[in-house]
C-alpha positions as CSV (number, residue, x, y, z in Angstrom):
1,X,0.0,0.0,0.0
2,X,1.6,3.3,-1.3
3,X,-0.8,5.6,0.3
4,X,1.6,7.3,2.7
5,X,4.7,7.2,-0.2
6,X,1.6,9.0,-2.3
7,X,0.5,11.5,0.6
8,X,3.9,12.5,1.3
9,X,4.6,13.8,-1.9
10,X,1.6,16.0,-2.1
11,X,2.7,17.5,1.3
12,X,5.6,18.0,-0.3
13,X,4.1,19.6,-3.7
14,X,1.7,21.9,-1.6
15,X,4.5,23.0,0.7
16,X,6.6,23.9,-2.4
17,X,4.1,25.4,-4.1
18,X,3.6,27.9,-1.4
19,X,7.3,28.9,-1.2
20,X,7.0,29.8,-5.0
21,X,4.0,31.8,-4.4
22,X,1.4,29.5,-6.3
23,X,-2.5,30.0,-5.5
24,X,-3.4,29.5,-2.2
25,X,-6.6,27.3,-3.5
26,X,-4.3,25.0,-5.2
27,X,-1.7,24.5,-2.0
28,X,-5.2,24.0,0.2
29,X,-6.1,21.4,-2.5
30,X,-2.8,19.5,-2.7
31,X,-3.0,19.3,1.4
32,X,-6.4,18.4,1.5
33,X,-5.7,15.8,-0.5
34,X,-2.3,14.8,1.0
35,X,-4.7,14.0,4.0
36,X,-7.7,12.4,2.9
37,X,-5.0,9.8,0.9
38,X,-2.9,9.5,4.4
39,X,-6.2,8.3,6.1
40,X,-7.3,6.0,3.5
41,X,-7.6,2.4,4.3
42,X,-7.7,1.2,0.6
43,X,-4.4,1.0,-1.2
44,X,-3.8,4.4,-3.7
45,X,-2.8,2.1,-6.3
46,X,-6.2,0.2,-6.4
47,X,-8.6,3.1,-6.9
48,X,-6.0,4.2,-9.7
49,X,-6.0,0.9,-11.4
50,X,-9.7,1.3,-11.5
51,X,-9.5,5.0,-12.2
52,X,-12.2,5.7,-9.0
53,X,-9.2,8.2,-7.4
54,X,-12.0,11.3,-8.3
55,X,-14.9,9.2,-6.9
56,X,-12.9,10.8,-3.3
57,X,-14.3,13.6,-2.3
58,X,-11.2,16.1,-2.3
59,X,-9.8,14.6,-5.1
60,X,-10.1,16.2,-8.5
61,X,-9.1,15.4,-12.4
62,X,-5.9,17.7,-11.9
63,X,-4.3,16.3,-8.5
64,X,-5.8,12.1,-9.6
65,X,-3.4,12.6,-12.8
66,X,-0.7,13.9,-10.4
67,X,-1.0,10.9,-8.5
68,X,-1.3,8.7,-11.5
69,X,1.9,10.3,-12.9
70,X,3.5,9.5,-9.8
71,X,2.3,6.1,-9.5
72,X,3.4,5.1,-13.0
73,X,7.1,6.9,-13.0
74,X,8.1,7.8,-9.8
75,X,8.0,11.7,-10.6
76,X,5.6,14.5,-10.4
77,X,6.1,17.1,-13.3
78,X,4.5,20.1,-11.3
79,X,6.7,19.3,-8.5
80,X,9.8,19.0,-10.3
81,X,9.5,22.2,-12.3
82,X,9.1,23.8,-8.8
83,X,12.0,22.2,-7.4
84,X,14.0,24.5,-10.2
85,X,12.5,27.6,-8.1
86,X,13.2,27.0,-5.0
87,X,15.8,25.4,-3.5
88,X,15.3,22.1,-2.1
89,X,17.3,22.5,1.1
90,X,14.4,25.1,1.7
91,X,12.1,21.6,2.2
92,X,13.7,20.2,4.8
93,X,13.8,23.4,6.8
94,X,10.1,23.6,6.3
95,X,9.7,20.1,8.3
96,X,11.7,22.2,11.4
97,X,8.6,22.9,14.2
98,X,7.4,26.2,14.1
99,X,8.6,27.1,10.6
100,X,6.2,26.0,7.8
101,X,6.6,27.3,4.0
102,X,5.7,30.9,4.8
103,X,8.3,31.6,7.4
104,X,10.9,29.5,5.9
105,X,9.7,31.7,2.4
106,X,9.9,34.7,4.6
107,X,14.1,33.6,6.0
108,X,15.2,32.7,2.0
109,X,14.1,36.4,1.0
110,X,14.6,38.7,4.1
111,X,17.8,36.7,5.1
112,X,19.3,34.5,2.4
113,X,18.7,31.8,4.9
114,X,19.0,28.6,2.4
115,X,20.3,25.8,5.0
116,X,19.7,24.3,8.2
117,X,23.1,25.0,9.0
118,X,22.2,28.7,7.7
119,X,19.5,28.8,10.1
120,X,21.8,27.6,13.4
121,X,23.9,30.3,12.1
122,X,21.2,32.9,11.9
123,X,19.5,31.9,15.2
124,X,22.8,32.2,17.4
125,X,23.3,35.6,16.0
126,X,19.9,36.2,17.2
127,X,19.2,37.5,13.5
128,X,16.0,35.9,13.1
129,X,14.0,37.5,16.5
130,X,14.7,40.5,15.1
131,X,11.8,39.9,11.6
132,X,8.4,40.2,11.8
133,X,6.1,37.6,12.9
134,X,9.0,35.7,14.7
135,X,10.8,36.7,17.8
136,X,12.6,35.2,20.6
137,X,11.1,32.2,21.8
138,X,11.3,31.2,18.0
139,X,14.0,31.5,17.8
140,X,14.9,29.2,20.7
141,X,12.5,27.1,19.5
142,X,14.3,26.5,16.3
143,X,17.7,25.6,17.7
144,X,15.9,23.2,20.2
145,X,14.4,21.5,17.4
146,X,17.3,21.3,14.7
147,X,19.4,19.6,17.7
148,X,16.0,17.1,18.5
149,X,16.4,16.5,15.0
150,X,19.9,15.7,15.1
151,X,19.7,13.6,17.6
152,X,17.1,11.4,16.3
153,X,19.2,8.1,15.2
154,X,16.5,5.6,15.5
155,X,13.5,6.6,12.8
156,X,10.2,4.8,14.0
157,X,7.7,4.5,11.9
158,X,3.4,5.2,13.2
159,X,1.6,2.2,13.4
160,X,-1.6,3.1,11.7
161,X,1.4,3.5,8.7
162,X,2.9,-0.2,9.3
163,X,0.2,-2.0,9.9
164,X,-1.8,-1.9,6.6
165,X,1.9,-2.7,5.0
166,X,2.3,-5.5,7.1
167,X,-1.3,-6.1,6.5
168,X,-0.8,-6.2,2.6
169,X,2.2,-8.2,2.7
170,X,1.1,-11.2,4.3
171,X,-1.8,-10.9,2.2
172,X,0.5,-11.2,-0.7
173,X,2.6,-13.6,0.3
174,X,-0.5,-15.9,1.6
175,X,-1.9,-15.9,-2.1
176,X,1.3,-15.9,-4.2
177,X,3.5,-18.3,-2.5
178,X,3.4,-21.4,-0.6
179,X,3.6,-20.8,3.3
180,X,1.8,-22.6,5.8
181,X,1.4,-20.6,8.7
182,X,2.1,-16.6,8.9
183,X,2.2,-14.3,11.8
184,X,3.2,-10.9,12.2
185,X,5.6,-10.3,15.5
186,X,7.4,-7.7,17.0
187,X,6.2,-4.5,18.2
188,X,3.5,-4.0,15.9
189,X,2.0,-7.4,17.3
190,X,2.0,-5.3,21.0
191,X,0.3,-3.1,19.1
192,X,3.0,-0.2,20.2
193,X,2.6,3.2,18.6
194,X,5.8,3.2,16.7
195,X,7.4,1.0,15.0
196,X,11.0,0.1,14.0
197,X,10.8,-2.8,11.3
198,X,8.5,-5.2,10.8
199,X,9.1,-8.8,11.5
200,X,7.3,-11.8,10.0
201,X,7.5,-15.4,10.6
202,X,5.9,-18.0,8.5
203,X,6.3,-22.1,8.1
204,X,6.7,-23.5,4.6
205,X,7.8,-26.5,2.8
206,X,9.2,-23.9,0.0
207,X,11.1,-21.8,1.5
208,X,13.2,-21.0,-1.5
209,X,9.9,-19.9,-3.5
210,X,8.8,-17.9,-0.2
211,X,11.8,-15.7,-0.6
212,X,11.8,-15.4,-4.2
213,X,8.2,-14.1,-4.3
214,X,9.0,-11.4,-1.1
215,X,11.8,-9.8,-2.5
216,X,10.0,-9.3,-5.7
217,X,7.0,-8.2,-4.5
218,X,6.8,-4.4,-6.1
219,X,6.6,-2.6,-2.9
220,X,9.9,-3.2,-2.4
221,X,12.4,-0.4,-2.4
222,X,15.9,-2.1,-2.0
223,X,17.0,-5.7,-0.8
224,X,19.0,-6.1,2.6
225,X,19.6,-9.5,2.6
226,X,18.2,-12.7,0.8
227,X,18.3,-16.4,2.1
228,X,16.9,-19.5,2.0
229,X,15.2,-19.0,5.3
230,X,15.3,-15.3,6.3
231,X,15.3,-12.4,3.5
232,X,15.0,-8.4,4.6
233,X,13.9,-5.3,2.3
234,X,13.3,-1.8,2.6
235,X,9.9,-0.5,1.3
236,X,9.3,2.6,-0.4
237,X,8.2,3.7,3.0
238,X,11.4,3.6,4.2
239,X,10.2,0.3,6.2
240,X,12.7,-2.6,7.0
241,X,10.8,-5.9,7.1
242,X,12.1,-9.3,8.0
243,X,11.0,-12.5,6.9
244,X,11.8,-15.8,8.7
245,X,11.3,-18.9,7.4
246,X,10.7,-21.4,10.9
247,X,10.3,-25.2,11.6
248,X,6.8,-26.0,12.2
249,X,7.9,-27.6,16.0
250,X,9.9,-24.5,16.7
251,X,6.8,-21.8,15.3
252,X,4.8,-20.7,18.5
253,X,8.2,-20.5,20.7
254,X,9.4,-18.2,17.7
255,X,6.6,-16.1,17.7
256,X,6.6,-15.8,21.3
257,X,10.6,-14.8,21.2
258,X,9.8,-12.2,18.3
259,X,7.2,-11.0,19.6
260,X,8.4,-9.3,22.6
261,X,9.3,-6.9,24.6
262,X,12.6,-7.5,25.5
263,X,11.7,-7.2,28.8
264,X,9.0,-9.6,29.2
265,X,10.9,-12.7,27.5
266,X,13.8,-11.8,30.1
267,X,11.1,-12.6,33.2
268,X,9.7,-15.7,30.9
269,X,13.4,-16.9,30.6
270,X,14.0,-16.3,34.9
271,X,10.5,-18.1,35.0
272,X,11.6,-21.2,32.9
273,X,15.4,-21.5,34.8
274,X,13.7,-21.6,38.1
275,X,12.0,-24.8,36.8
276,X,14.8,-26.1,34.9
277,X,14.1,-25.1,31.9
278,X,15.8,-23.3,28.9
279,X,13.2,-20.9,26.9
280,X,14.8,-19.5,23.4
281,X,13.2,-19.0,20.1
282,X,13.6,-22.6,19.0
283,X,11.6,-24.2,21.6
284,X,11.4,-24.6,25.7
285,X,13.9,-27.5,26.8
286,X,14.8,-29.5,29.7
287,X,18.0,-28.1,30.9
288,X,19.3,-31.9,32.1
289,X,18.2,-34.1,29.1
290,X,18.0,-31.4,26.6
291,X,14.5,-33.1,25.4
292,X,11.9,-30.4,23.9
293,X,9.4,-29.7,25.9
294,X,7.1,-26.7,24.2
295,X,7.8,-25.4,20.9
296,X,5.3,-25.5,18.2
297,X,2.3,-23.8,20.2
298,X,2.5,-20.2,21.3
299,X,-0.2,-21.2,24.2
300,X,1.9,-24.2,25.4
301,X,5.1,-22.1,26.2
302,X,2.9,-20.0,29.0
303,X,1.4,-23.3,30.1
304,X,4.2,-25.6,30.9
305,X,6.0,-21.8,32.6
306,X,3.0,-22.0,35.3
307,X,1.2,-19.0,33.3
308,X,-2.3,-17.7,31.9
309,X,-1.6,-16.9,28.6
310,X,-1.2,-13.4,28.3
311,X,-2.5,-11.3,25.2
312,X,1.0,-9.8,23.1
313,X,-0.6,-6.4,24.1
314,X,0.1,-6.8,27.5
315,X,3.9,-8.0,27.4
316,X,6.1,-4.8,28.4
317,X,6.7,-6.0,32.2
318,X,4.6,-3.8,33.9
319,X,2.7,-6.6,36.3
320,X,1.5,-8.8,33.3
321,X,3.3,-11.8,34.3
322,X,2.6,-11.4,38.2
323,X,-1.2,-11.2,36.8
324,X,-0.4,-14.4,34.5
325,X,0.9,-16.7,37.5
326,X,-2.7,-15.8,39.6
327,X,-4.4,-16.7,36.3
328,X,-6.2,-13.2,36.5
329,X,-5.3,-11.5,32.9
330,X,-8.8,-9.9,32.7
331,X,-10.6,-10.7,29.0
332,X,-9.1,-7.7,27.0
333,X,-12.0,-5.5,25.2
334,X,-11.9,-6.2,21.5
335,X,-12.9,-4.3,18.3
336,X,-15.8,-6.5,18.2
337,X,-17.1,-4.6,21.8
338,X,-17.4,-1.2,19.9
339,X,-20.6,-0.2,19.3
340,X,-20.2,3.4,18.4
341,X,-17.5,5.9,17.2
342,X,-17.7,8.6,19.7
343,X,-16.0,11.4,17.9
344,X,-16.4,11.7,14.5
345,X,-16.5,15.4,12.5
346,X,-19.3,16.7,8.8
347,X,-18.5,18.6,6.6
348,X,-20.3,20.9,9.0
349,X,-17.2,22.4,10.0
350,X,-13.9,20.3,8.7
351,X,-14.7,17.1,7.3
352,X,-15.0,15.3,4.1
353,X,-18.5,13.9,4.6
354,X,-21.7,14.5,5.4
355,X,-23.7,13.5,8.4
356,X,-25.5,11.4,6.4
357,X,-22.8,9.7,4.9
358,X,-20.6,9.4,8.3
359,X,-24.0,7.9,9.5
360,X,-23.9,5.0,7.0
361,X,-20.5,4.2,7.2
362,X,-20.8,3.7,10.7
363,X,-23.8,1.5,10.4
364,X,-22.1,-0.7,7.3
365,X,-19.0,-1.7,10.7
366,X,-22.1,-2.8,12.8
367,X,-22.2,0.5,14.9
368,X,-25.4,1.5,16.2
369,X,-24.3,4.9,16.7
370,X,-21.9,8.0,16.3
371,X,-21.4,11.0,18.1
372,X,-21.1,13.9,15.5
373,X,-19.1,16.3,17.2
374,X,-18.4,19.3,15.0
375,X,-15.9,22.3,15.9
376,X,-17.2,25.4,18.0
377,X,-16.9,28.6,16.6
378,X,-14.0,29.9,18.8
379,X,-11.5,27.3,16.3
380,X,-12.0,29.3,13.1
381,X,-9.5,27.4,11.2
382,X,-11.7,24.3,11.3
383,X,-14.8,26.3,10.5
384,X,-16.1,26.2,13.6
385,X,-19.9,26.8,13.8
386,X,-22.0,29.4,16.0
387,X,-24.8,28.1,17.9
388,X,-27.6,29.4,15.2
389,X,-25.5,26.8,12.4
390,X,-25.9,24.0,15.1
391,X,-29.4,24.3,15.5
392,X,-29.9,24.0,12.0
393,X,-27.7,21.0,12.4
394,X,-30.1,19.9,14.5
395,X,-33.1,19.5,12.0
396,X,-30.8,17.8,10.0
397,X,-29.8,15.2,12.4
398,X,-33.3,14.4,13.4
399,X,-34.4,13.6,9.9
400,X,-31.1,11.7,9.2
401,X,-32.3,10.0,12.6
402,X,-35.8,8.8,10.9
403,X,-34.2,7.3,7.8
404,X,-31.5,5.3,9.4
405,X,-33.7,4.0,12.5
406,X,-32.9,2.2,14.5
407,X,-29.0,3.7,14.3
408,X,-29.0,6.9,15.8
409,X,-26.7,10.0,15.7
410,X,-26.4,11.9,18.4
411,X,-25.5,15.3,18.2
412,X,-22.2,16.6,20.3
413,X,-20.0,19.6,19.8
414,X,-16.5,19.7,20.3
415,X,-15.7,22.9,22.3
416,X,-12.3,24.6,22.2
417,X,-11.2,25.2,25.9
418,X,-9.7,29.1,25.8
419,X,-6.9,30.9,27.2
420,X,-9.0,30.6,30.5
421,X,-10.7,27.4,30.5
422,X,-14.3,28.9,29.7
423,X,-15.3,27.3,26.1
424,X,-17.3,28.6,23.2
425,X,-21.0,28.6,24.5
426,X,-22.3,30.1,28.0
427,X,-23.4,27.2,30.4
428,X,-26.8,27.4,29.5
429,X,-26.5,26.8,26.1
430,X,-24.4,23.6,26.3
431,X,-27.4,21.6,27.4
432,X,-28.5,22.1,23.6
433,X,-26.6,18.9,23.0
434,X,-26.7,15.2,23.5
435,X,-23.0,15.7,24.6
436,X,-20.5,18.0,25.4
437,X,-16.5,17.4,24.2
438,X,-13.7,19.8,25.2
439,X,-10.1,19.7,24.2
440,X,-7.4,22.0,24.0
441,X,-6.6,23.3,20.3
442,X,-4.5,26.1,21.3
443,X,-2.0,28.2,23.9
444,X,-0.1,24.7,24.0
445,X,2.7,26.7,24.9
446,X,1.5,27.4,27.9
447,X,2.9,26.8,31.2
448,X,1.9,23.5,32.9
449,X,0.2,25.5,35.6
450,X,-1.5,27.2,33.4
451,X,-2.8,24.5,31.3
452,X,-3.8,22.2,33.7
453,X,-5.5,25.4,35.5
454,X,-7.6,25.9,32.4
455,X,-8.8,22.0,32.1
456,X,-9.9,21.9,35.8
457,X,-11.8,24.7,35.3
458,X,-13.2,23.2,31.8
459,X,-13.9,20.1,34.2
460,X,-15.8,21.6,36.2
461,X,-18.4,23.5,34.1
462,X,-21.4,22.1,34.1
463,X,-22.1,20.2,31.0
464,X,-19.1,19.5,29.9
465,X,-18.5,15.2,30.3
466,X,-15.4,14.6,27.7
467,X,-11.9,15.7,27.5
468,X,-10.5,15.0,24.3
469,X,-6.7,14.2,22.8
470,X,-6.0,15.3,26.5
471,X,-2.3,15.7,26.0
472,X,-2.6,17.1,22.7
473,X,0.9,15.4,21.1
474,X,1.1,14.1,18.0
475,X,3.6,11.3,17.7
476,X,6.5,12.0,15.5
477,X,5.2,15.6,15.1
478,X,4.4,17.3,18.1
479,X,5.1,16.4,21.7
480,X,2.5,16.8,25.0
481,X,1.7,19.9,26.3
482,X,2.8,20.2,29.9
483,X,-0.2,19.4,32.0
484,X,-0.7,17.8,35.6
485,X,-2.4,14.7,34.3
486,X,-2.5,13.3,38.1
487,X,-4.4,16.7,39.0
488,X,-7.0,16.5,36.1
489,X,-7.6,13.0,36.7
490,X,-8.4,13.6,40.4
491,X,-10.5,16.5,39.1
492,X,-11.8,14.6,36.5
493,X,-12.6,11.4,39.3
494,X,-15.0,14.0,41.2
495,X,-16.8,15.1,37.8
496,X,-17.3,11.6,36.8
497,X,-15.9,13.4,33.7
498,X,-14.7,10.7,30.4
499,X,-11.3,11.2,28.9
500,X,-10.8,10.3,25.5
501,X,-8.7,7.5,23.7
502,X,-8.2,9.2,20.5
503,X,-8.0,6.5,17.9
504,X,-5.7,8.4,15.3
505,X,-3.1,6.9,14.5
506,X,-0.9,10.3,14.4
507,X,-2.6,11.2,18.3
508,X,-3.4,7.6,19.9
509,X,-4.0,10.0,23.1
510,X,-4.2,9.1,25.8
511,X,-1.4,6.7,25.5
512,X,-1.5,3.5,27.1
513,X,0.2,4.5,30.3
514,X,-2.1,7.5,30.7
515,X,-5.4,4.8,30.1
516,X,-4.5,2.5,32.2
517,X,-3.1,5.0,34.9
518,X,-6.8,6.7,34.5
519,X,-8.7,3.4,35.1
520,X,-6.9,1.8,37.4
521,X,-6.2,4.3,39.8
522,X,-8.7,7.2,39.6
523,X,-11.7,4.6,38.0
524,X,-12.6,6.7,35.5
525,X,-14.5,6.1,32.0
526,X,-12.8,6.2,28.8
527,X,-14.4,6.2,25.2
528,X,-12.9,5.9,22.1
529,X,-13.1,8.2,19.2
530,X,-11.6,8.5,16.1
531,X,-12.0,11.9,15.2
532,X,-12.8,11.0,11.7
533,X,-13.0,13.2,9.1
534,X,-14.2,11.5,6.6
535,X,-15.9,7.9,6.6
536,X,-12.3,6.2,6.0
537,X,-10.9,7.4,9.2
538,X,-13.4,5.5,11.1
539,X,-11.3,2.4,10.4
540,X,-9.0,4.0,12.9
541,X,-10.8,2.4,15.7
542,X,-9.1,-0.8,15.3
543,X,-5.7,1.0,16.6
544,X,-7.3,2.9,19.4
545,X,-9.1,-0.1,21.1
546,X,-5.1,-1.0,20.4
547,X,-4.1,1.5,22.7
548,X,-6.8,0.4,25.2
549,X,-5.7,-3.7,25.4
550,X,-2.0,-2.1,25.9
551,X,-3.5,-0.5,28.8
552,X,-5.3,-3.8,30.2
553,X,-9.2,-2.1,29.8
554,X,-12.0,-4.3,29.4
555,X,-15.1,-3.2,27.6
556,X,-16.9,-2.6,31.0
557,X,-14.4,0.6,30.8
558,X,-15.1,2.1,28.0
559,X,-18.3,3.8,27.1
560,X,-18.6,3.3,23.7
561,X,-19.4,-0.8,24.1
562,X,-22.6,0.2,25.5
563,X,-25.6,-0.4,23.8
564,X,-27.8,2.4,22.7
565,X,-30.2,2.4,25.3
566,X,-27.5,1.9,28.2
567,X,-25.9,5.0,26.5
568,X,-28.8,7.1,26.6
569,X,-29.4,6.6,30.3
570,X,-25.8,6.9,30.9
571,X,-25.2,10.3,28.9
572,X,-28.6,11.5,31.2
573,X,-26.8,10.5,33.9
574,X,-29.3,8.2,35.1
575,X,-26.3,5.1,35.1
């Protein structure tokens, strides 16, 4: 799937574009549709095979033969006769955190500024607080970041990105060559946020033809190694991915060891010594006779150690195993427990689709209801709507409401929480909705006082129930905001208040630490949202409830598995 590969270089034509002063409809359109193709769940190069790309809302004849241009040889004609105008060092400055194409436009003209070296240069001489528009703590913003970036040696890679390759590849290699069993391991088996490679195991009598057909598989970029029983490539995502070729007795012991963590299989190894036993990714063996014990069945490894066997979510150390030997791994909530997408955005105020639409998409994954929760007016960049423009929502939703009986929308808003913690509407007026969600969209930089300040207060206002994206990161991109999470989840514990997992794969916030910290220790509710904006995005669910199993919840945690009638009573308050 070349959907990110495809994305990327539309980000990169839009952001170009606007450096060489092209129309600003054109650079909205080329972003636009950057992200509608990132969020996609159906490979890019399908829907141009079958010439449906324009049948995407957001995509028109223009950018669809861009993308078919690209598709076919590797280069986008636009782009490149943009590249002759500006410079392409210019690009990566533009990736720097704070900058974006206008500022790094403004730098090339007011200050010759080229270079990230350039720039270090510039922003020790204190050069660049001294334009327009920038200032000071930009400036020591940009030399924080250019030494982040240098620093980075290890790239990770989001897991909403790896997945659908990993995803696609055993697909592939299931239908065009002859392996037995298949399993993907590693971290993106644990389901972790990031990943570093991707790492699959598979049994086969023809291990030679295995290997032939995955290195020739046309996602692949460059060839690290080939073997007769382990063979590694680089996709043209920039994605390492391993595959091992096992015995069939050896498999589950091998999928145990590649899954993970490293910590974990340390306390499985203590485990098996104490009992004489010798645990590596070949089987489990009696230290004295050397006879195999456990080996071909994942399950039977944790049963002969004296443990429950505990879901590859759960493996990072943090109490699994002590829960394993008292056989009391609770039964992890599962995608199947979702009956409703509790954050999901029209084209009311940002999204791609309408209610309508949103509506039906949700009821074709078995959902019995969303929550639409369009932007408040106060976020203008997202179109945010006045009260009068939600009302009129509101007829739509309740006719929307007759024809897709008995799925129901409800209608939710989600409010900005200001400079002060107040948010867009007075008090009185939030009662208007079926629910109320509030995150922070700005003043990130804030301090943590400050912040956290303006969430209790958001807490506490009557008629608020949901905190959304409460720490506001977005991995790989931007981090958390500083903010007391211990503090708003006591605050939010006396509010009975519901913090949000938010299924994106770019946000997945809260984390896992954060969900189960919230559970477990202050008992408070969780739901999971996507915060779709358009009917693809709701696939994202399957990585939040990801998110949720890493943090040991069980459906009785999470709001969203209720049925529609428990929900009603529980959003009156009446449960």
């Amino acid at each position: 799937m070349r959907n990110k590969e495809v994305s990327d270089k539309l980000y990169e034509l839009a952001e170009i574009a606007e450096m060489a002063g092209e129309n600003p409809f054109k650079i909205k359109a080329y972003n636009e549709a950057a992200r509608i193709i990132e969020n996609l769940t159906i490979p890019i190069e399908d829907l141009t095979k079958k010439d449906k790309l324009t049948e995407i809302k957001g995509i028109g004849k223009g950018i669809a033969e861009k993308i078919q241009e690209y598709l076919e040889k590797g280069t986008i004609s636009k782009l490149e006769e943009l590249k002759k105008i500006v410079p392409e060092t210019l690009l990566e400055m533009g990736k720097i955190p704070g900058l974006g194409a206008k500022r790094v436009k403004t730098l090339y003209e007011k200050l010759n500024i080229k270079t990230i070296d350039e720039l270090k240069g510039a922003a020790l001489a204190h050069s660049i607080s001294t334009l327009d528009g920038f200032g000071e703590k930009l400036e020591e913003n940009i030399l924080k970041s250019i030494n982040e970036i240098r620093d980075k040696r290890n790239v990770r890679f989001l897991l909403g990105i790896a997945y659908p390759l990993a995803s696609e590849i055993v697909g592939k290699l299931k239908e065009n060559s002859p392996v037995d069993k298949i399993t993907v391991c590693g971290s993106l088996r644990r389901m972790k946020e990031t990943i570093g490679d991707i790492d699959i195991l598979v049994t086969s009598k023809k291990s030679e033809k295995v290997m032939d057909y995955f290195v020739s598989m046309p996602l692949v970029k460059s060839i690290n190694a080939k073997g007769d029983t382990k063979s590694s490539i680089i996709t043209f995502e920039g994605i390492q991915v391993d595959l091992r070729v096992v015995e069939p007795s050896s498999y589950g012991a091998a999928i145990q060891y590649f899954t993970g963590s490293k910590e974990h299989n340390v306390r499985l190894r203590e485990i098996a010594i104490k009992k004489n036993l010798k645990l590596n990714e070949y089987g489990l063996f009696d230290i004295d006779s050397g006879r195999k014990v456990g080996g071909e069945k994942e399950e039977r490894i944790y049963e002969i150690l004296g443990l429950q066997f505990i879901p590859p979510e759960m493996r990072e150390d943090r109490g699994e195993i002590e829960l394993a030997q008292r056989y009391e791994i609770p039964e992890l909530i599962k995608i199947s427990d979702i009956k409703g997408d509790f954050h999901v955005h029209s084209n009311y105020s940002d999204g791609s689709n309408t209610i309508e639409e949103m509506a039906l998409y949700a009821k074709s994954l078995g959902y019995e209801y969303i929550v639409v929760s369009d932007h408040a007016k106060a976020l203008g960049v997202a179109h945010g709507l006045s009260l009068e423009r939600f009302k009129e929502q509101k007829k739509e939703i309740e006719q929307i409401n007759k024809k897709v009986h008995p799925f129901k929308v409800f209608q939710g808003v989600e409010l900005n929480i200001l400079s002060d913690g107040s948010v867009d509407f007075e008090d009185k007026d939030l009662s208007f909705f079926d629910v109320c969600l509030a995150g922070i969209h700005t003043g990130m930089n804030q301090e943590e006082s400050q912040i956290t300040k303006r969430v209790i207060r958001t807490l506490n206002t009557k008629g608020v129930r949901v905190f959304v994206h409460p720490t506001g990161r977005i991995i790989n991109g931007r981090d958390e905001y500083k903010i007391d999470v211990e503090k708003v989840f006591e605050e939010g514990k006396k509010n009975k208040s519901v913090f949000e997992i938010n299924a994106s794969f770019e946000r997945l916030d809260l984390n896992d630490v954060n969900s189960k910290n919230a559970v477990f220790n202050y008992g408070l509710k969780i739901e999971i949202g996507t915060d779709a904006h358009s009917t693809n995005s709701m696939e994202n669910m399957f990585y939040g409830v990801g998110v949720a199993r890493r943090a040991w919840l069980t459906k009785e945690s999470v709001i969203n598995t209720m049925r529609i009638k428990a929900l009603e009573s529980y959003l009156r308050g009446e449960l």
